[in-house]
N, C-alpha and C positions, 0 to 999 in steps of 0.2 A: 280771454280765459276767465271764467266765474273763479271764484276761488273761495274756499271755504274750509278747505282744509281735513274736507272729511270725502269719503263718496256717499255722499246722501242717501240716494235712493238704496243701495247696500244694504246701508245701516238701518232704514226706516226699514225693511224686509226683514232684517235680522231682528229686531227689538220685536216687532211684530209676533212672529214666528218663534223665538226662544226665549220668550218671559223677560223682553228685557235686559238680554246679555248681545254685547257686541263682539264682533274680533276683525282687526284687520281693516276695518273701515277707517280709520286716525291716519291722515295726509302727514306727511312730515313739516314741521313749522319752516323750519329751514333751507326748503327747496323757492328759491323764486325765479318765474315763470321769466318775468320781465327782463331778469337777469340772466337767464339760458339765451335768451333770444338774443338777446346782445351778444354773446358768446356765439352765436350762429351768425353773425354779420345784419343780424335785423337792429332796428328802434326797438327798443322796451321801456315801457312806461305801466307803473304800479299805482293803483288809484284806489282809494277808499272813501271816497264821499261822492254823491253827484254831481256836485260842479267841476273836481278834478276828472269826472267822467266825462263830462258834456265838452270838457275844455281837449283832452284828450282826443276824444272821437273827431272832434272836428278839426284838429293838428295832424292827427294822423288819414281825416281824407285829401288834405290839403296837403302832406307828405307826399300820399302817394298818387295826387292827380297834377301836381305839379312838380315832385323830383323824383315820382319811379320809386318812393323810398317806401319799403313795406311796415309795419307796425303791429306789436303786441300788443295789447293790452291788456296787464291781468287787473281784473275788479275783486278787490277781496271784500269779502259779507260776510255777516255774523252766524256762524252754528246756528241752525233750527234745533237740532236732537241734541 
């Protein structure tokens, strides 16, 4: 899961289109993905740099080709808009 905390492309439509007014594009800070997933019996793991990414992705193919175990990964990125 990309994470950014907004719906991008919404938002870039709506600023475009109404002089730079938005509504309803703002994700809530508070919701984490990596932690629902856990709460659903999966792996969740929360990553914001590339190496926590690189280290993850390759944890979680090794998870699940070797114990069946599935895996989240939310990647959180910086606001464009």
């Amino acid at each position: 899961v990309f994470r950014n905390y907004q719906w991008g492309a919404e938002k870039r439509n709506t600023t475009l289109w109404y002089d730079d007014n938005f509504v309803g594009t703002e994700l809530n800070v508070g919701v984490e993905y990596a932690e629902v997933a856990k709460a659903c019996g999966l792996k969740g793991v929360k990553v914001s740099t590339t190496a926590e990414l690189e280290k993850a992705l390759a944890d979680a193919i090794d998870g699940q080709m070797q114990r069946n175990e599935t895996t989240l990964v939310e990647v959180v990125l910086n606001q464009e808009l």
